[in-house]
DOLUMLUM-28952 format. One record per residue (C-alpha): x, y, z; residue in one letter. Coordinates in steps of 0.02 Angstrom, whole numbers. Layout:
N
+--------+--------+--------+------+
!     px !     py !     pz ! type !
+--------+--------+--------+------+
!      X !      Y !      Z !    A !
...
+--------+--------+--------+------+
***
This chain:
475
+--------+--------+--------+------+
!     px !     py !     pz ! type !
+--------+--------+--------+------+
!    188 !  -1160 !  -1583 !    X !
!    230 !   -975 !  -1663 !    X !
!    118 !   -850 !  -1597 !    X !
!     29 !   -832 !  -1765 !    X !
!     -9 !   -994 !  -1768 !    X !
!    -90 !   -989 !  -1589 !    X !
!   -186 !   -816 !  -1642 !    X !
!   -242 !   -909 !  -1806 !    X !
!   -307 !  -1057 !  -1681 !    X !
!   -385 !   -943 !  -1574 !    X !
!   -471 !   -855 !  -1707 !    X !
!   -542 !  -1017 !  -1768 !    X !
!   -599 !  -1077 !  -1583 !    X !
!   -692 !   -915 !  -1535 !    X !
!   -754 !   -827 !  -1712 !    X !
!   -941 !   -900 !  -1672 !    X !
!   -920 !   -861 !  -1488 !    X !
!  -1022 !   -703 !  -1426 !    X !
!   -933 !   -555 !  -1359 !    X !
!   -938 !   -527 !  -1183 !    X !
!  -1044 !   -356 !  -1148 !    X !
!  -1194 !   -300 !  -1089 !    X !
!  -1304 !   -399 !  -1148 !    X !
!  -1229 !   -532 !   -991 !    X !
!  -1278 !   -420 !   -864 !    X !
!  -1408 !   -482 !   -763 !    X !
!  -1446 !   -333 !   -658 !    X !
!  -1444 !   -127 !   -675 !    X !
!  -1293 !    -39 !   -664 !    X !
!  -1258 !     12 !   -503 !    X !
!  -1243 !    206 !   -477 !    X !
!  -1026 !    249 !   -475 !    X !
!   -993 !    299 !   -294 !    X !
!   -827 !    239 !   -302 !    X !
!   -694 !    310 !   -417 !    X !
!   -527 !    211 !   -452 !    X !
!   -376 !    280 !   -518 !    X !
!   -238 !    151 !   -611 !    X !
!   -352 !     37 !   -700 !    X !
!   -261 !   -144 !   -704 !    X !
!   -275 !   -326 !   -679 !    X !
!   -232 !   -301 !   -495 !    X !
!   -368 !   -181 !   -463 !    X !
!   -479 !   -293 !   -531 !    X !
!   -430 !   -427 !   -449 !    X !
!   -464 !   -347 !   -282 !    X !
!   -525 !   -189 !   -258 !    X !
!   -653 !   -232 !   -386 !    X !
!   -689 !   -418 !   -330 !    X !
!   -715 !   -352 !   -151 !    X !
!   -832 !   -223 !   -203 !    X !
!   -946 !   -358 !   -305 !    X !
!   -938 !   -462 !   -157 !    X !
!  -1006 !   -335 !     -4 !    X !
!  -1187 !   -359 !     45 !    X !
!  -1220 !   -195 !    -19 !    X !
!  -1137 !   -205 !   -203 !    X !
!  -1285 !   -134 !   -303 !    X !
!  -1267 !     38 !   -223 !    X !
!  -1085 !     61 !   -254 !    X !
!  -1027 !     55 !   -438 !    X !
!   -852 !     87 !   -489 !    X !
!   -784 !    221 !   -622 !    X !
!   -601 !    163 !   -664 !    X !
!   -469 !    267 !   -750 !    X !
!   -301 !    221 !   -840 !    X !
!   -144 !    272 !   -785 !    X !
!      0 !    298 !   -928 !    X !
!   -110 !    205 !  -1072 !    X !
!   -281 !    194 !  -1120 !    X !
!   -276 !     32 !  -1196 !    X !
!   -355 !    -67 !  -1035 !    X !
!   -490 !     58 !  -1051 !    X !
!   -569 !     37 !  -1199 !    X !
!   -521 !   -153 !  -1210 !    X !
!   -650 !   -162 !  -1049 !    X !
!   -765 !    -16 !  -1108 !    X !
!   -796 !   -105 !  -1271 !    X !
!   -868 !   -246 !  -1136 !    X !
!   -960 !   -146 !  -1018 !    X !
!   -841 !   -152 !   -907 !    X !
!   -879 !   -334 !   -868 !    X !
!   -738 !   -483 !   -882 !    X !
!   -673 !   -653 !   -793 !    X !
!   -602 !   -670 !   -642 !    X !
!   -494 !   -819 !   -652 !    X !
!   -446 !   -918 !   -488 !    X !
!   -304 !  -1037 !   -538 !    X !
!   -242 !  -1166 !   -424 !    X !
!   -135 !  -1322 !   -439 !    X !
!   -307 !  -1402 !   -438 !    X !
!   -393 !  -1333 !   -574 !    X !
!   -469 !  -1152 !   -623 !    X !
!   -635 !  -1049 !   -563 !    X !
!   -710 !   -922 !   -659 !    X !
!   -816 !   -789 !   -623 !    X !
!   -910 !   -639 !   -702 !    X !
!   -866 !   -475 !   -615 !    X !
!   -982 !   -329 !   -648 !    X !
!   -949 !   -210 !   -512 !    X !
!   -832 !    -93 !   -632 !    X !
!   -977 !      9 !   -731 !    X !
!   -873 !    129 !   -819 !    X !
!   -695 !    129 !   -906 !    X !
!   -616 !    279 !   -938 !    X !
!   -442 !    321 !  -1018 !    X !
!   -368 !    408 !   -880 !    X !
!   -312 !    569 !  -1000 !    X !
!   -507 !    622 !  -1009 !    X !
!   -466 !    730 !   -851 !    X !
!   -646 !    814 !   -881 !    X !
!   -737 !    662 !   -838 !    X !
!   -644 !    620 !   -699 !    X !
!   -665 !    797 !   -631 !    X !
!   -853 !    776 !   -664 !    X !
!   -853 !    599 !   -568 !    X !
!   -735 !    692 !   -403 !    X !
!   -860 !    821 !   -392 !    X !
!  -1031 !    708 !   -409 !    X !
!  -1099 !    704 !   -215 !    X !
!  -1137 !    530 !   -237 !    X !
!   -959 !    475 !   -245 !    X !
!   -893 !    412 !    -85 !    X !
!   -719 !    353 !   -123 !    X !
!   -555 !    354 !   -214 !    X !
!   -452 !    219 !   -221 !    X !
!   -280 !    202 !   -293 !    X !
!   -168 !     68 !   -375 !    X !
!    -27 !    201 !   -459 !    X !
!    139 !     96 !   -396 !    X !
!    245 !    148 !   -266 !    X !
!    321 !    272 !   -406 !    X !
!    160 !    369 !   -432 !    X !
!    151 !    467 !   -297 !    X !
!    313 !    577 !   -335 !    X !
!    409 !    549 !   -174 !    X !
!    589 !    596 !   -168 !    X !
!    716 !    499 !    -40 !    X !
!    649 !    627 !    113 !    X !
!    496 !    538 !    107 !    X !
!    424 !    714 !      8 !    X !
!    333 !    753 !   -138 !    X !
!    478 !    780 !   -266 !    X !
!    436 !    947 !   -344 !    X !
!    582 !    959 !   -470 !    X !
!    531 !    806 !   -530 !    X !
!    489 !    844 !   -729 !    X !
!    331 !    737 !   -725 !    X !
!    271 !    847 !   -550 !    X !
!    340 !   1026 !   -585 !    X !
!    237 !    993 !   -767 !    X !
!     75 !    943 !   -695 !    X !
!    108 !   1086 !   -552 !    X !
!    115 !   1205 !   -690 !    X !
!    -28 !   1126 !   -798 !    X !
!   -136 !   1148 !   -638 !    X !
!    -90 !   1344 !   -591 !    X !
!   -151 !   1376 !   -772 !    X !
!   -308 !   1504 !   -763 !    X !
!   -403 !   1380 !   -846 !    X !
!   -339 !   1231 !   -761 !    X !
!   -204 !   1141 !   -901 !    X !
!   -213 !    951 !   -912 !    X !
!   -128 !    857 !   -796 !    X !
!    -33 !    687 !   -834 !    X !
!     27 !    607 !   -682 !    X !
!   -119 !    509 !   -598 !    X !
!    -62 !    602 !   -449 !    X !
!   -106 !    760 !   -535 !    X !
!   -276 !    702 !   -609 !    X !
!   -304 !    677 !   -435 !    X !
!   -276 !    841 !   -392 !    X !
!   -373 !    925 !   -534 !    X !
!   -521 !    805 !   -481 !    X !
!   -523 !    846 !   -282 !    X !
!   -516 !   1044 !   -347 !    X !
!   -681 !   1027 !   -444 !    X !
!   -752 !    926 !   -287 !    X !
!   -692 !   1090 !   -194 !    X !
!   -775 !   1202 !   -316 !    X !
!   -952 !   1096 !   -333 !    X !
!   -970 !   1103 !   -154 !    X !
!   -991 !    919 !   -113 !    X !
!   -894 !    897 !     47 !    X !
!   -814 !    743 !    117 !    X !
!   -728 !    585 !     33 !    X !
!   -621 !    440 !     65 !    X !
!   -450 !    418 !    -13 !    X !
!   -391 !    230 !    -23 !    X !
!   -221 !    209 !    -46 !    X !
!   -200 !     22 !    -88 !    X !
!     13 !     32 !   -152 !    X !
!    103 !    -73 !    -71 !    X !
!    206 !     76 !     42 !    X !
!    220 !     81 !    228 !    X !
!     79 !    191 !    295 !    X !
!      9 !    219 !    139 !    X !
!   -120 !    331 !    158 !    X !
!     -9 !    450 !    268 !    X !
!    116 !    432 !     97 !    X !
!    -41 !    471 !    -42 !    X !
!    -92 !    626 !     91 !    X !
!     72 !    709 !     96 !    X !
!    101 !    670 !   -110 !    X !
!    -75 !    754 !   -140 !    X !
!    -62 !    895 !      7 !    X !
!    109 !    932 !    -75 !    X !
!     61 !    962 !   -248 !    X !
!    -86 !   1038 !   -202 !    X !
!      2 !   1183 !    -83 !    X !
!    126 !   1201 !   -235 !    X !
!    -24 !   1264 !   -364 !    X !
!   -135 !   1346 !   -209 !    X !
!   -132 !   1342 !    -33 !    X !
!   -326 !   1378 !    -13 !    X !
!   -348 !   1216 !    -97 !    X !
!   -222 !   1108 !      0 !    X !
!   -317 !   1169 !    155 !    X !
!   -486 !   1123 !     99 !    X !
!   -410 !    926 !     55 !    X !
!   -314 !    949 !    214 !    X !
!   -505 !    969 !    304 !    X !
!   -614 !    857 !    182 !    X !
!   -525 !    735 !    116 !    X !
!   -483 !    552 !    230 !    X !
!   -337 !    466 !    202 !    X !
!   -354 !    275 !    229 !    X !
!   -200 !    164 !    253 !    X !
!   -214 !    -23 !    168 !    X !
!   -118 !   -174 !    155 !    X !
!   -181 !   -284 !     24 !    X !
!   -138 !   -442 !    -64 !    X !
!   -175 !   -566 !   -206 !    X !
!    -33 !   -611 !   -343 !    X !
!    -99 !   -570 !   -520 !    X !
!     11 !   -591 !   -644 !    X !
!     -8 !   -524 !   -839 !    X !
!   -144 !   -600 !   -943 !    X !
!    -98 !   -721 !  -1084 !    X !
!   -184 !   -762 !  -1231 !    X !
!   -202 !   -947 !  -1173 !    X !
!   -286 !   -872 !  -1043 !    X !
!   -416 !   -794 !  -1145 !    X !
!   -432 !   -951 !  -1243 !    X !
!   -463 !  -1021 !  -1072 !    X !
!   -606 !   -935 !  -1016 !    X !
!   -675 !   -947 !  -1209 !    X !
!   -675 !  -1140 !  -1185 !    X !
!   -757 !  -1129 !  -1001 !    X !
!   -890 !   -990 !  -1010 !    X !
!   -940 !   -989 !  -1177 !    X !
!   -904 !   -790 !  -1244 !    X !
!   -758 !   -701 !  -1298 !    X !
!   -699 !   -598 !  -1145 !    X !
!   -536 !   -497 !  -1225 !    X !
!   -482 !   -439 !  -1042 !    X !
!   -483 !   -598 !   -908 !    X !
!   -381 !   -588 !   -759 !    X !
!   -311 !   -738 !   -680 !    X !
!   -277 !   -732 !   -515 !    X !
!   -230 !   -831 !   -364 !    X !
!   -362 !   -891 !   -249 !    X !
!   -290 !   -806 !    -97 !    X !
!   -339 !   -623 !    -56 !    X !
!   -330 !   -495 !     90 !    X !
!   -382 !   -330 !    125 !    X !
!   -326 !   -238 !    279 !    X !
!   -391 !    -59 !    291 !    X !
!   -382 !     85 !    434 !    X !
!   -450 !    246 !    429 !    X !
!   -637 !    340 !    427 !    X !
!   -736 !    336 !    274 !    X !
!   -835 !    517 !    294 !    X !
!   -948 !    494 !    160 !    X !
!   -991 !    297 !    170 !    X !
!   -913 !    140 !     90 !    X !
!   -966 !    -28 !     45 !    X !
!   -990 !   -181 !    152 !    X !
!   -822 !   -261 !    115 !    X !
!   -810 !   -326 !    272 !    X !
!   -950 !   -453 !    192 !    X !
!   -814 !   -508 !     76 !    X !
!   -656 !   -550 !    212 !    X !
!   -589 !   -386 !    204 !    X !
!   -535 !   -334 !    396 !    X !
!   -543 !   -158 !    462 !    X !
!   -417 !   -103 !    597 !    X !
!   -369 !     37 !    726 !    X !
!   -179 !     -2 !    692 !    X !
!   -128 !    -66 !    528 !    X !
!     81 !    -35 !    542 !    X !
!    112 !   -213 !    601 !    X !
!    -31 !   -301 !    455 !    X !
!     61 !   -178 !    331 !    X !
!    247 !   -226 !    370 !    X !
!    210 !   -402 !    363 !    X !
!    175 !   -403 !    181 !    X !
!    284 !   -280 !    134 !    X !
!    420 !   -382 !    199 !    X !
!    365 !   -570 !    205 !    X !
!    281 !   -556 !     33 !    X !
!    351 !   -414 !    -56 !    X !
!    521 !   -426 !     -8 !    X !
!    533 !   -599 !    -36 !    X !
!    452 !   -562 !   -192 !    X !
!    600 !   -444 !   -235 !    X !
!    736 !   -534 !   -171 !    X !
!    665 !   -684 !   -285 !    X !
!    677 !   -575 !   -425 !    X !
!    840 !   -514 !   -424 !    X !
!    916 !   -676 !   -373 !    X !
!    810 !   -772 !   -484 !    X !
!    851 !   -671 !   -635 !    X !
!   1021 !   -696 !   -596 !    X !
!   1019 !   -868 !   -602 !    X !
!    905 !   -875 !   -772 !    X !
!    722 !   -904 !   -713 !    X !
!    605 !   -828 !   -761 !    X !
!    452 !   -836 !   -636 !    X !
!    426 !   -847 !   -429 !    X !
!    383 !  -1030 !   -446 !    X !
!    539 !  -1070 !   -547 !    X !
!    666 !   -972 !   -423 !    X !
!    559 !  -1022 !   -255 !    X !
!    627 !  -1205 !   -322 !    X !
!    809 !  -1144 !   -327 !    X !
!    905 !  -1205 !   -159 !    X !
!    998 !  -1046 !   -156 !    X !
!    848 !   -921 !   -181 !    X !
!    740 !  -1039 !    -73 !    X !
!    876 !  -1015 !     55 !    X !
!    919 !   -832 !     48 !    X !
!    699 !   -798 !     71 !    X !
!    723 !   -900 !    229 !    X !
!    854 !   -798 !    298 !    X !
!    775 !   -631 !    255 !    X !
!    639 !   -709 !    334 !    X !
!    711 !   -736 !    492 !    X !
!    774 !   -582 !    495 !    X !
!    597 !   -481 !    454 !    X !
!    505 !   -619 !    603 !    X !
!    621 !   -528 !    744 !    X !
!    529 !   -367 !    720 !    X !
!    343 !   -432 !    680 !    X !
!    281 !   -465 !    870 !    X !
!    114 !   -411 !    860 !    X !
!      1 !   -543 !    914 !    X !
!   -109 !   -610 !    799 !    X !
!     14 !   -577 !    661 !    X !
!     30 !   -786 !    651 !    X !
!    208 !   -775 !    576 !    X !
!    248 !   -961 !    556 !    X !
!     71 !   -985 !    468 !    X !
!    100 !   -831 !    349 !    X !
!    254 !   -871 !    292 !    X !
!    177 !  -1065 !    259 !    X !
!     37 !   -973 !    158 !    X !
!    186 !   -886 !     60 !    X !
!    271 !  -1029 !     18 !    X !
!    132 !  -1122 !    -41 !    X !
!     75 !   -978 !   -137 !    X !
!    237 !   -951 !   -240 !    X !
!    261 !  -1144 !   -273 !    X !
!     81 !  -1132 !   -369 !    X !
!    176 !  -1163 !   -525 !    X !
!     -7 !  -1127 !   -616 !    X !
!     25 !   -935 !   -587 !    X !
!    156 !   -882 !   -712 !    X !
!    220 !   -733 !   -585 !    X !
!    360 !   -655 !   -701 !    X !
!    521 !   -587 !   -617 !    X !
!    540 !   -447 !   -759 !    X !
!    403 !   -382 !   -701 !    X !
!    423 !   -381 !   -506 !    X !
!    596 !   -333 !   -528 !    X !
!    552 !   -154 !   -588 !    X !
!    557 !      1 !   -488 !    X !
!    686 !    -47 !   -383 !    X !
!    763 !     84 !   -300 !    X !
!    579 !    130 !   -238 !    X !
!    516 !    -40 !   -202 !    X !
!    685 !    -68 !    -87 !    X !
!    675 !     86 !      9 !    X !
!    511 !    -14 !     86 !    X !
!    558 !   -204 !     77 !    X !
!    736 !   -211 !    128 !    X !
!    805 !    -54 !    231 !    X !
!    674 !    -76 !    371 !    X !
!    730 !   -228 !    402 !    X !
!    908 !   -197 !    367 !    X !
!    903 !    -43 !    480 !    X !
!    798 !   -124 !    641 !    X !
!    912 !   -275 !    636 !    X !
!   1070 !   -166 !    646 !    X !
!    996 !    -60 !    774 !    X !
!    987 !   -235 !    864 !    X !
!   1183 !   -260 !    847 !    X !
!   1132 !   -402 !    701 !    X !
!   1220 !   -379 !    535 !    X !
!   1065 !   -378 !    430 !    X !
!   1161 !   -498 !    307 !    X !
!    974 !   -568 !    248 !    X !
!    909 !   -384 !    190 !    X !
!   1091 !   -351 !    125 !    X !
!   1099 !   -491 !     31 !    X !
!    928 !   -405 !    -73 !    X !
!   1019 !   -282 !    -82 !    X !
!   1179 !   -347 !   -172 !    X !
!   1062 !   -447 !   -280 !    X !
!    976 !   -270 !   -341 !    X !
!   1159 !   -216 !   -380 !    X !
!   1213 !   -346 !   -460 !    X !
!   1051 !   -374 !   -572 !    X !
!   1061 !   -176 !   -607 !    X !
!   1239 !   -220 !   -670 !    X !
!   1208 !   -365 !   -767 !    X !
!   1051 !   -267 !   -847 !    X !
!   1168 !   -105 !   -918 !    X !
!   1290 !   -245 !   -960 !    X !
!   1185 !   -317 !  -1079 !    X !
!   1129 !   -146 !  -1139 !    X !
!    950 !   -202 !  -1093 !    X !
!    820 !    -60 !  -1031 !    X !
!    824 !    -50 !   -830 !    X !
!    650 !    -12 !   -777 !    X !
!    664 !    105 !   -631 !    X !
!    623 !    280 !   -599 !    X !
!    818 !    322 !   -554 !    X !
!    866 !    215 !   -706 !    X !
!    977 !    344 !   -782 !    X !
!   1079 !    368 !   -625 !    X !
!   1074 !    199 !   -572 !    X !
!   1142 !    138 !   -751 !    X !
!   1294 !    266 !   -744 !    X !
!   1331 !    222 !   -552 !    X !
!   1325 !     43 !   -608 !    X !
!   1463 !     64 !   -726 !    X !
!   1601 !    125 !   -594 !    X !
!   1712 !      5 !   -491 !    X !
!   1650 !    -78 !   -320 !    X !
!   1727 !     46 !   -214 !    X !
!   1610 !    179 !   -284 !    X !
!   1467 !     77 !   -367 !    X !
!   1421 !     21 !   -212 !    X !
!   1387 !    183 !   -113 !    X !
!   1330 !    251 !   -262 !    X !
!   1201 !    141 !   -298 !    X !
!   1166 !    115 !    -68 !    X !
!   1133 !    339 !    -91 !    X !
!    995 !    303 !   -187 !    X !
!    898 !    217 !    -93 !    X !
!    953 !    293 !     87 !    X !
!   1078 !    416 !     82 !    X !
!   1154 !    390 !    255 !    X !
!   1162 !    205 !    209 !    X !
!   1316 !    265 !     90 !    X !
!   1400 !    339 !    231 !    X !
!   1395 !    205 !    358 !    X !
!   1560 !    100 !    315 !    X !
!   1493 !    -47 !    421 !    X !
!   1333 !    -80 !    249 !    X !
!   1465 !    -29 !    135 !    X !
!   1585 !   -156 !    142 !    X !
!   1433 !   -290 !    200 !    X !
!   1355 !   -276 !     38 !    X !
!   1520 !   -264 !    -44 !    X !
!   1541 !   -438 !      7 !    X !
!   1387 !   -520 !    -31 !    X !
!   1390 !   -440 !   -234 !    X !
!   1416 !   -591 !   -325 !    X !
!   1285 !   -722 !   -215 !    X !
!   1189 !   -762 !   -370 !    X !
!   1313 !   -742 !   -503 !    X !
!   1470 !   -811 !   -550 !    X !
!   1598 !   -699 !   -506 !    X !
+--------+--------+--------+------+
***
């Protein structure tokens, strides 16, 4: 069926249909205490969900801003900020009106969000900007020669205050009119998937803050918490079936579902100085020491997640569920797998049961998770998923073959992109694309220095990942 056609269906099914808004709300607004930054389906699939679900939801509304577009924004705002929540299993779909999202805001209208950063009432930030969004070069440091940083460092030292464009900037600009109003305290919830996360989002904001004023760096530096997460629930892109889906079931027009898995998990550590809501109410578990929760997603989940991507692309699928199914992906996750268990001892960490869960999860063949779109970002996503493993098992006197072998898949799927003269999605895409065009004697430490680069040097990676290029392809 060509797409028009399906539109022209669509059109037909829901033109006497009302149009989710307002008028579905069953209760007042709650007042926004919480203030979100990188307004997408994953947000609203579980920062937002969570929120609706504590015991305490009608105290703590939720102001979200766009990152790089404001199309999400006033798709939702043109709803009230309401849509469907879409649980889809191999058994069937659940749907569900979420409400706790009161205001959508393009995230370029810097004044409001300023306004919102330096109400007292709000509590919290939380963040869903990618692992890319916080500016950090390979030290681990904010990246100040980075064009989209030094810009927003400039825009910032402007006597009037310019307008900043990162989301890491916005955040900047905001916390500096909290600093100005006088309103004390807040929470800042990192919820990316990155290793110590909210250590990560306090040196990217401390960083750009020292580089436009020191005065202000120390005032975050004393009022402003940092709280690590680890979260989870796969929610792919929306579809227009989708829509048409939650047409048929509920009876409205909702123009911005999300489907999502049924699973979901919400680790958090760290103080919350001016209040949060009950989210404990929902499932979502607060710890002392979140390291070992944090590492076991980022490597069980995301790096299988990654490895599936490259290697699945590879071999011409094109979702988790279709490559989970491949013998040879399917094998190569096991491995890695292995590999990632000898380092997650904590107890209570359940290993054999989590990766179960996983595998379950990916096989739901109901949620479309595209490779295209996990495969992006690469060279920062890796940096996270593979070399920790890759590094403690070598430290061991293991070869590390399982996280190598991601790594060989990245190269080869970053070769196989610029071969095809299709667009590599990365923030180190130029320099990846040129290193990618050399021979194997140099694309390969080329390509190992950025992500790590002392993994270049070592001879003993080198010529490991040398020898697994070419797993997933035919050489």
């Amino acid at each position: 069926m060509s797409s028009a056609v399906h539109q022209n269906g669509a059109n037909l099914r829901t033109a006497t249909l009302p149009r989710l808004g307002s008028s579905q709300r069953t209760a007042p607004k709650p007042p926004v205490r919480i203030v979100h930054l990188g307004l997408g389906a994953f947000h609203r699939s579980h920062q937002a969900w969570y929120t609706q679900h504590a015991g305490d939801a009608a105290e703590w509304g939720i102001a979200a801003f766009t990152g790089r577009r404001p199309d999400a924004a006033v798709a939702l705002a043109e709803q009230d900020g309401l849509y469907t929540v879409v649980e889809r299993s191999d058994s069937g779909d659940t749907f569900e009106l979420i409400t706790s999202i009161v205001e959508a805001v393009d995230g370029a209208d810097v004044g409001r969000l300023a306004e919102l950063l330096a109400a007292p009432a709000t509590a919290v930030v939380t963040l869903t900007i990618t692992e890319a969004g916080y500016g950090l070069g390979r030290d681990g440091e904010l990246d100040t020669s980075a064009p989209a940083v030094a810009s927003d460092i400039a825009e910032l030292g402007k006597p009037d205050v310019g307008t900043p464009s990162t989301p890491l900037g916005r955040l900047v600009l905001g916390l500096a009119a909290r600093r100005s109003a006088g309103n004390g305290p807040i929470a800042v919830v990192c919820c990316d998937n990155l290793a110590d996360n909210g250590a990560v989002a306090r040196r990217a904001v401390l960083g750009m803050a020292h580089a436009v004023d020191a005065g202000l760096a120390d005032w975050i530096g004393a009022n402003a918490s940092f709280v690590s997460t680890s979260v989870d629930r796969i929610t792919p892109r929306t579809t227009p079936s989708d829509v048409d889906a939650v047409s048929a079931a509920c009876g409205y027009l909702d123009e911005s579902p999300v489907v999502t898995e049924p699973f979901r998990n919400w680790v958090l550590s760290g103080d919350f100085p001016a209040g949060r809501p009950q989210w404990e109410d929902a499932g979502a578990m607060f710890v002392a020491e979140i390291e070992p929760y944090e590492n076991r997603k980022l490597w069980l989940l995301n790096g299988a997640h990654s490895l599936l991507a490259y290697a699945g692309r590879l071999r011409g699928h094109a979702t988790v569920a279709e490559a989970l199914a491949d013998t040879k992906c399917r094998a190569a996750v096991e491995a890695f797998w292995d590999e990632a268990a000898e380092h997650l001892t904590t107890p209570g960490l359940d290993i054999p049961a989590y990766r179960a869960a996983l595998l379950e999860r990916f096989g739901n063949s109901r949620i479309a998770h595209h490779l295209s779109q996990i495969a992006m970002d690469g060279s920062t996503k890796l940096r996270l998923r593979a070399l920790p493993v890759l590094q403690a098992e070598r430290a061991a006197g293991r070869t590390g073959e399982g996280a190598a072998r991601m790594i060989a898949a990245w190269m080869d799927y970053v070769s196989a992109t610029v071969a095809a003269s299709e667009e590599l999605a990365d923030p180190l895409a130029d320099e990846a694309a040129r290193t990618a065009a050399l021979p194997v004697s140099e694309r390969v430490p080329g390509l190992l220095r950025l992500l790590d680069p002392q993994l270049a040097d070592d001879m003993g990676v080198t010529s490991l990942v040398v020898g697994l290029l070419g797993t997933f392809t035919d050489r």
